[in-house]
MMTF fields as JSON, N, C-alpha, C and O atoms, coordinates in Angstrom:
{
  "mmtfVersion": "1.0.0",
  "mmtfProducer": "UNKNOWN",
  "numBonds": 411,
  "numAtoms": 412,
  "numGroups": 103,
  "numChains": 1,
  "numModels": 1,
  "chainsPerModel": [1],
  "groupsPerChain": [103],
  "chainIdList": ["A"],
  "bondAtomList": [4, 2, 8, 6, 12, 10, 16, 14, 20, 18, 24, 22, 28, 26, 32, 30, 36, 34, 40, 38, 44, 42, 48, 46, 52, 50, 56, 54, 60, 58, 64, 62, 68, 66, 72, 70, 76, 74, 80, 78, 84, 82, 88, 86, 92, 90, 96, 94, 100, 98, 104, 102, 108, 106, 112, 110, 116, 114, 120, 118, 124, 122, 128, 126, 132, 130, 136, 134, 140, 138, 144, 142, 148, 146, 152, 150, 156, 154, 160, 158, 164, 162, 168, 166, 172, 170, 176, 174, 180, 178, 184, 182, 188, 186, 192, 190, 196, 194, 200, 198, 204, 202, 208, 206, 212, 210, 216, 214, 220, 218, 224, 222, 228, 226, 232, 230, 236, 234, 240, 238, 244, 242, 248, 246, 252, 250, 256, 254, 260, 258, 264, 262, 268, 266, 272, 270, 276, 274, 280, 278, 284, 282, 288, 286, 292, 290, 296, 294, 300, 298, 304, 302, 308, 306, 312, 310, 316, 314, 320, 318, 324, 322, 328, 326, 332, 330, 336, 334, 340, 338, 344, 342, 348, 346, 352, 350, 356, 354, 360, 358, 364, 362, 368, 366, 372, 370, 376, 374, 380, 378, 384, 382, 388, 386, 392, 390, 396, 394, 400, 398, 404, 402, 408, 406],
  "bondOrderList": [1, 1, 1, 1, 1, 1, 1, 1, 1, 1, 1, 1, 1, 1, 1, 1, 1, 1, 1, 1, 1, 1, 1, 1, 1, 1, 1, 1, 1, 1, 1, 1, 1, 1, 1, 1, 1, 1, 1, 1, 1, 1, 1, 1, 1, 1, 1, 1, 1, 1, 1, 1, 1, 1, 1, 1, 1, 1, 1, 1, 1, 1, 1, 1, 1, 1, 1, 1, 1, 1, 1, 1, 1, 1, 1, 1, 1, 1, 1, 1, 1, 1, 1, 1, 1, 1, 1, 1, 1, 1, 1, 1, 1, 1, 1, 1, 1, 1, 1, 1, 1, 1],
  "groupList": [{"groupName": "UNK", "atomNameList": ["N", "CA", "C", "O"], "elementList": ["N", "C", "C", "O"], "formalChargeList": [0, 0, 0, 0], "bondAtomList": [1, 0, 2, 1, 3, 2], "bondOrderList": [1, 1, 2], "singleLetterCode": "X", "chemCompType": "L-PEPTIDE LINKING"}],
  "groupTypeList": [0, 0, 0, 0, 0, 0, 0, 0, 0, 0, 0, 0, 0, 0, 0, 0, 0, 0, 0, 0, 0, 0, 0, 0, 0, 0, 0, 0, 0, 0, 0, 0, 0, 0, 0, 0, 0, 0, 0, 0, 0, 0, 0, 0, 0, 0, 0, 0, 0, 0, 0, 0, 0, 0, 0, 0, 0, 0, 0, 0, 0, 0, 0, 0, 0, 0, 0, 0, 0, 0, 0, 0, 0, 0, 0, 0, 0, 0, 0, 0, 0, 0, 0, 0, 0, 0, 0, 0, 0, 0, 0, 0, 0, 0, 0, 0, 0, 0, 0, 0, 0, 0, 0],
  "groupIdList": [1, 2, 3, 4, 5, 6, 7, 8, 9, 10, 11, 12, 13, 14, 15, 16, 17, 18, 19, 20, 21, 22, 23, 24, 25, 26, 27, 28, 29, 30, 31, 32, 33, 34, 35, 36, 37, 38, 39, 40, 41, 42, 43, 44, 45, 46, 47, 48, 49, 50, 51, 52, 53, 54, 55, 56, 57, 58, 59, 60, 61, 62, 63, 64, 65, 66, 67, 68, 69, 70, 71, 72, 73, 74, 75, 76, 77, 78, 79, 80, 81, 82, 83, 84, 85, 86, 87, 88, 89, 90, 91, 92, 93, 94, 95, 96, 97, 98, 99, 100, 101, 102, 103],
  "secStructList": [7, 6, 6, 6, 6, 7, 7, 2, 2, 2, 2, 2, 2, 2, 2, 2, 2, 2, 2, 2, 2, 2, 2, 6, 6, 6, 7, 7, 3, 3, 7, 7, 7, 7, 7, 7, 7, 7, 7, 7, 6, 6, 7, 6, 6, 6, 6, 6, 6, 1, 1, 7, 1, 1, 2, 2, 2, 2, 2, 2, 2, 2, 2, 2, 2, 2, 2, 2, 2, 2, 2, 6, 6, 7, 3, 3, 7, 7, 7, 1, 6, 6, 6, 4, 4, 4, 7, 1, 1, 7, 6, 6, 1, 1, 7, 7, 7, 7, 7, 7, 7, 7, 7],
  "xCoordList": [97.949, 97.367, 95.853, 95.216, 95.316, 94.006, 93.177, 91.971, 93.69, 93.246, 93.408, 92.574, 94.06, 94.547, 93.145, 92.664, 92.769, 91.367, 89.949, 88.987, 89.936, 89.237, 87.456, 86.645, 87.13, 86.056, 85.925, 86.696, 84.834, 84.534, 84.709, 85.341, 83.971, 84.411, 85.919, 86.38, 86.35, 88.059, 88.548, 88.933, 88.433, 89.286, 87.779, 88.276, 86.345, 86.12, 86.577, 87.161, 86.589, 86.847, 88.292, 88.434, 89.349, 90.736, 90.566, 91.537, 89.283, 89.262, 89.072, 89.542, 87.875, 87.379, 87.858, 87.942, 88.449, 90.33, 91.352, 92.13, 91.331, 92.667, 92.551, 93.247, 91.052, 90.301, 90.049, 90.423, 89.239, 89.634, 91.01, 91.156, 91.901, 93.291, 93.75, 94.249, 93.45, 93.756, 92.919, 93.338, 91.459, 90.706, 90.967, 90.828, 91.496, 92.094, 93.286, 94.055, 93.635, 95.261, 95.235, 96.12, 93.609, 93.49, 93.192, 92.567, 93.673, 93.244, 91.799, 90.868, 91.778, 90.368, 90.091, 88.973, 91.829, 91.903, 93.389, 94.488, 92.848, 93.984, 94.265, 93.237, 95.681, 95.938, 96.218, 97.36, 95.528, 94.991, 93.491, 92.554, 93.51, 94.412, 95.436, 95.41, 96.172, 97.486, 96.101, 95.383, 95.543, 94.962, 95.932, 95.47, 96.983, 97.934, 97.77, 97.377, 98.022, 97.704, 98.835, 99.543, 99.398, 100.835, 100.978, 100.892, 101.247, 101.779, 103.239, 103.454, 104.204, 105.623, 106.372, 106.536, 106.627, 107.28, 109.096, 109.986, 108.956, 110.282, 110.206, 111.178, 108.684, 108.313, 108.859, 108.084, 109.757, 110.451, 109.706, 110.007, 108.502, 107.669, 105.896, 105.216, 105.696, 104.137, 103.181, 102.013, 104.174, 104.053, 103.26, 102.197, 103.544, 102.882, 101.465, 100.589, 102.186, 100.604, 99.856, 98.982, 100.073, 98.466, 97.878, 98.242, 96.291, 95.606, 95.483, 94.622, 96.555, 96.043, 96.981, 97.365, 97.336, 97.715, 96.754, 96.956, 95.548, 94.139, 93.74, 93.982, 93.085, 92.491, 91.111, 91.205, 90.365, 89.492, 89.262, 88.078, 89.981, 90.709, 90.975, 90.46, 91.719, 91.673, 90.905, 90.617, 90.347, 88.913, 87.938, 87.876, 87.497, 87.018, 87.224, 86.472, 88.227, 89.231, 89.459, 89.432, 89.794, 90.123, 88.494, 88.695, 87.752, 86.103, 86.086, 86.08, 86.08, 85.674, 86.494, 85.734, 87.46, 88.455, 88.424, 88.955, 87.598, 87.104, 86.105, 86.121, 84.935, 83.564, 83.771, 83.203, 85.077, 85.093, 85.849, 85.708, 86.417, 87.432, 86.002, 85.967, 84.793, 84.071, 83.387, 83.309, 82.806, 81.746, 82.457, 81.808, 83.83, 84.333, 84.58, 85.01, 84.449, 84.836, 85.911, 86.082, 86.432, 87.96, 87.643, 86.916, 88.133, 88.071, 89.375, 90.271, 89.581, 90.38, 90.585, 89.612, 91.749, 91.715, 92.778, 93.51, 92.767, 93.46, 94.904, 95.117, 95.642, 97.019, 97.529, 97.649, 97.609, 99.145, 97.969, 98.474, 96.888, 96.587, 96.076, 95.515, 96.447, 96.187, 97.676, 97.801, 99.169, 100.169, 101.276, 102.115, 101.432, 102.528, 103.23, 104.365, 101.894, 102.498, 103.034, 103.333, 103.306, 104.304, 105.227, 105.948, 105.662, 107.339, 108.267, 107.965, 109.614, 110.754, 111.717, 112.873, 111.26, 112.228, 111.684, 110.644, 112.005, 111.696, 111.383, 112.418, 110.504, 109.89, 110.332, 110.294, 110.942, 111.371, 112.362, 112.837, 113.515, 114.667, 114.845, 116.014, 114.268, 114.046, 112.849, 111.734, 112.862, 111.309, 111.184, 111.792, 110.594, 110.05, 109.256, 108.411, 109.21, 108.508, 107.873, 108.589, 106.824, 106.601, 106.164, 105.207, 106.815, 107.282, 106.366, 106.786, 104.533, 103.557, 102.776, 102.801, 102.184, 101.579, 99.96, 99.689, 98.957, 98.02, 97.204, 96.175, 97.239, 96.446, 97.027, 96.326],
  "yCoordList": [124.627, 125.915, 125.849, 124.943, 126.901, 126.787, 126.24, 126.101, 125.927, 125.488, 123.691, 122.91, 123.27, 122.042, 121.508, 120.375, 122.441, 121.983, 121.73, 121.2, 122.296, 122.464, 122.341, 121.581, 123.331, 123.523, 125.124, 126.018, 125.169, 126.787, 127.487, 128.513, 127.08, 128.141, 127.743, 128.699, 127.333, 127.274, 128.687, 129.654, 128.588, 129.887, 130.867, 131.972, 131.081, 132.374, 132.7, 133.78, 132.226, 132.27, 133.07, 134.114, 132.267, 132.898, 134.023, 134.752, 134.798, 135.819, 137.357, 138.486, 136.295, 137.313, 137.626, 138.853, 136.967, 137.616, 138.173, 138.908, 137.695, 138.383, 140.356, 141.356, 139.893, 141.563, 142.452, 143.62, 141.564, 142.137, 142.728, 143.785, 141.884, 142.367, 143.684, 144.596, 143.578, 145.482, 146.224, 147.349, 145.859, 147.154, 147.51, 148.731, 146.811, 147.53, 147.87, 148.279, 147.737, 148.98, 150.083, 150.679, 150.053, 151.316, 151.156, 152.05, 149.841, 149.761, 149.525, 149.451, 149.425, 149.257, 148.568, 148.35, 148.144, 147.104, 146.429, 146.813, 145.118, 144.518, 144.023, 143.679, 143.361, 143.431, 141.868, 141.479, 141.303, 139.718, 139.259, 139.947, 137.903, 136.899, 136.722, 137.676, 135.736, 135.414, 134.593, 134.355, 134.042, 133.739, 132.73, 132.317, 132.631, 131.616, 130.26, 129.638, 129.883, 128.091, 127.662, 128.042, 126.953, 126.609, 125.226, 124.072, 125.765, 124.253, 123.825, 122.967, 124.501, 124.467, 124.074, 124.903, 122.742, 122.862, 123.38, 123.361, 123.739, 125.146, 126.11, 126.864, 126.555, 127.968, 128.618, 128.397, 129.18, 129.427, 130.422, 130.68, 130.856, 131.983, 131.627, 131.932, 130.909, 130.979, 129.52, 129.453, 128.61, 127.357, 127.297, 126.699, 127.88, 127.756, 129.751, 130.275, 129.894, 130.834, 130.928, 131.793, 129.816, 129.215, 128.505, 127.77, 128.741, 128.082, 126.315, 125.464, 126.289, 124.755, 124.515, 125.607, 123.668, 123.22, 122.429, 121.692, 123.032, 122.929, 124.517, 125.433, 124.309, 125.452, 125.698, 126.404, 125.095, 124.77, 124.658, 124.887, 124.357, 124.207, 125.671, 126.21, 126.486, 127.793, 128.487, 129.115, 128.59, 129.112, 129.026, 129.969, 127.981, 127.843, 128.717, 129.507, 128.336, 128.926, 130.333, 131.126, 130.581, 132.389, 133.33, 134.353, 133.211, 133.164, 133.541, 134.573, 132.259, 131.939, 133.132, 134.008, 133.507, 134.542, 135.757, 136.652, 136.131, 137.309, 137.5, 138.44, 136.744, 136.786, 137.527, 138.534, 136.548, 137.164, 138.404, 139.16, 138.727, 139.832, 141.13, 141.798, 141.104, 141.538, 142.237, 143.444, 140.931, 140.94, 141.897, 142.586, 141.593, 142.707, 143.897, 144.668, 144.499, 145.778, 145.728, 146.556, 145.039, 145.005, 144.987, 144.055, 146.092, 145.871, 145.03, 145.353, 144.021, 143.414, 143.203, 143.531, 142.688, 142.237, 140.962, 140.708, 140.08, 139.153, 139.359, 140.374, 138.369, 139.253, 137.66, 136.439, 138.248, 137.35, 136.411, 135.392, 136.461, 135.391, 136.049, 137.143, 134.924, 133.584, 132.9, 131.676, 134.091, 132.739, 132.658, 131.784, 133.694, 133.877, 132.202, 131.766, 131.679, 130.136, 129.245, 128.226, 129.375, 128.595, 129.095, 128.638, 129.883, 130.287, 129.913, 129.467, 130.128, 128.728, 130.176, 129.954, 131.563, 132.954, 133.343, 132.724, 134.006, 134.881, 136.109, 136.753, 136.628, 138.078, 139.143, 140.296, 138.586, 140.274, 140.054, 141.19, 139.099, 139.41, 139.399, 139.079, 139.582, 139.274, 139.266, 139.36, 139.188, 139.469, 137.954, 137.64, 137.021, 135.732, 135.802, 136.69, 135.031, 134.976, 133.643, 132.785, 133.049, 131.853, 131.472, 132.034, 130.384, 130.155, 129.396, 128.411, 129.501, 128.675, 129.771, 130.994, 128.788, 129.829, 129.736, 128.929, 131.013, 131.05, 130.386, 130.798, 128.586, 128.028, 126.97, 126.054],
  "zCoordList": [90.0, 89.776, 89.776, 90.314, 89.118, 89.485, 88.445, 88.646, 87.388, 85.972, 86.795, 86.337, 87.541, 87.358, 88.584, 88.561, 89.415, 90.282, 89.493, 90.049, 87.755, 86.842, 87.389, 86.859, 88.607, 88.606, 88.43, 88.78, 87.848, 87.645, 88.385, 88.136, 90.21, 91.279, 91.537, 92.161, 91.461, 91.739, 91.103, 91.76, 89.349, 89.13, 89.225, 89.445, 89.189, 89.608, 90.905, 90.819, 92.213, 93.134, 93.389, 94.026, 92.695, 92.142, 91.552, 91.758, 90.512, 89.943, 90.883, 91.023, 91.434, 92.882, 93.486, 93.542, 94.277, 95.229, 94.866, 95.473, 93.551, 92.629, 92.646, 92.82, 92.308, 91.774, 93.339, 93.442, 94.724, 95.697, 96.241, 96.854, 95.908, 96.334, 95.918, 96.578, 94.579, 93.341, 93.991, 94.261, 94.466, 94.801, 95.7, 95.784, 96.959, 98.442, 98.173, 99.043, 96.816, 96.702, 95.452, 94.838, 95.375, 94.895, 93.47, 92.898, 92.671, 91.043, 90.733, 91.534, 89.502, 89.094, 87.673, 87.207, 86.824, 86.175, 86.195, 86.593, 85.511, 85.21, 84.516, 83.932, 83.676, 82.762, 82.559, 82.315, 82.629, 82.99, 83.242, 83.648, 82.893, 83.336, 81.901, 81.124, 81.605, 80.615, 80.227, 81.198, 78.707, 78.524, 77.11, 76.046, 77.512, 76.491, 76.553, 77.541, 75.668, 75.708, 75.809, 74.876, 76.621, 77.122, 76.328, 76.747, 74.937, 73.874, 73.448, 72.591, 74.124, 73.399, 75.328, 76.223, 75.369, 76.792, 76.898, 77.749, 75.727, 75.821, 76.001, 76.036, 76.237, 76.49, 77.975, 78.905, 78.226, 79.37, 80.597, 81.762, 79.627, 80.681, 81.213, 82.193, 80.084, 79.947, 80.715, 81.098, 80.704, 81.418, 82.421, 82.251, 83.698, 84.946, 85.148, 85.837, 84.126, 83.826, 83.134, 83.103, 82.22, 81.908, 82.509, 83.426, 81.769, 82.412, 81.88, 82.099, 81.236, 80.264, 78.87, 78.451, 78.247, 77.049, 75.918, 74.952, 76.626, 75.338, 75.54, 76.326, 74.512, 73.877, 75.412, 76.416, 75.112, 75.859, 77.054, 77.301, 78.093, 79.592, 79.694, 80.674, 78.834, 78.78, 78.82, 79.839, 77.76, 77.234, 79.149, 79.938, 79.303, 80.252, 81.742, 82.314, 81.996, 83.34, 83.347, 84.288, 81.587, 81.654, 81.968, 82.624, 81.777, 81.714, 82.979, 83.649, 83.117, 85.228, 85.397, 85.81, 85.3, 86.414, 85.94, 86.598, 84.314, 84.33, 84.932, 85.727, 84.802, 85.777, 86.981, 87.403, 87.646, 89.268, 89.108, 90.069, 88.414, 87.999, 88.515, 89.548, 87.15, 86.901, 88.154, 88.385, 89.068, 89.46, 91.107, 91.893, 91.135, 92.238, 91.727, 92.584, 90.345, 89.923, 89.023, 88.128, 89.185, 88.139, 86.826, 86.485, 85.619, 84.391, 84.316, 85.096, 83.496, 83.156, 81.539, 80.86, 80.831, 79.838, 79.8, 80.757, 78.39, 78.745, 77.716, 77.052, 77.76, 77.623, 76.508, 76.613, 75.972, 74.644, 73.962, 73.49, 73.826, 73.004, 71.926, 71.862, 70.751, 70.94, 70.949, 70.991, 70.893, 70.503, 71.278, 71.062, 72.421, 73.119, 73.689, 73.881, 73.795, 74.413, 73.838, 74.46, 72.486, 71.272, 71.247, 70.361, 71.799, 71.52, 72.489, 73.596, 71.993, 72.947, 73.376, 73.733, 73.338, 73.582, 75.14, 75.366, 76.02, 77.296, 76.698, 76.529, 76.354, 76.207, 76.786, 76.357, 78.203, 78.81, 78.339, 78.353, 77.657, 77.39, 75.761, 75.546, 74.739, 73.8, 72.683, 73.195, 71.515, 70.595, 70.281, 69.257, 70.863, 70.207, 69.275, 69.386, 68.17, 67.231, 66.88, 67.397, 66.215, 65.958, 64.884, 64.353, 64.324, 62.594, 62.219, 61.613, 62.417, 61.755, 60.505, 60.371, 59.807, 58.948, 59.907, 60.796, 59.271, 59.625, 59.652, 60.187, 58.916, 59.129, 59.818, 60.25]
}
């Protein structure tokens, strides 16, 4: 993926095209990137759409692909964080929940 080329223009580049693609079909945001930290490898959804299983690798990559998001017009936002990527449930089929305390 594009987290795994871990240079900045890799995912702005990915952001920029992503966001060109919506504007020649008419949008003007999106509801991304998935900005989850992929830490539970039972997680059945979130795995190959994150950007990473650090905090940081994330942090980084989700950035880059708002930038390009940005800089073609696309309002964007980012989606499930901080915990969607610890859970071992499928979301479209079900309410996952995850059993840590807040600290």
């Amino acid at each position: 993926g594009v987290a795994a080329s871990a240079t900045v223009d890799a995912s702005y580049r990915f952001g920029k095209a992503m966001a060109s693609e919506l504007c020649a079909m008419g949008f003007n945001m999106a509801f991304g990137p998935c900005m989850d930290v992929n830490t539970n490898p039972d997680n059945p959804i979130i795995g190959p759409r994150s950007f990473g299983s650090s905090p940081d690798s994330v942090i980084t990559s989700g950035v880059d692909v708002l930038h390009g998001f940005r800089d073609a017009g696309i309002i964007s936002t980012v989606k499930h964080f901080p915990g969607h990527g610890d859970t071992k449930d499928d979301s479209h089929t079900g309410l996952p929940s995850i059993q840590h305390d807040k600290e």
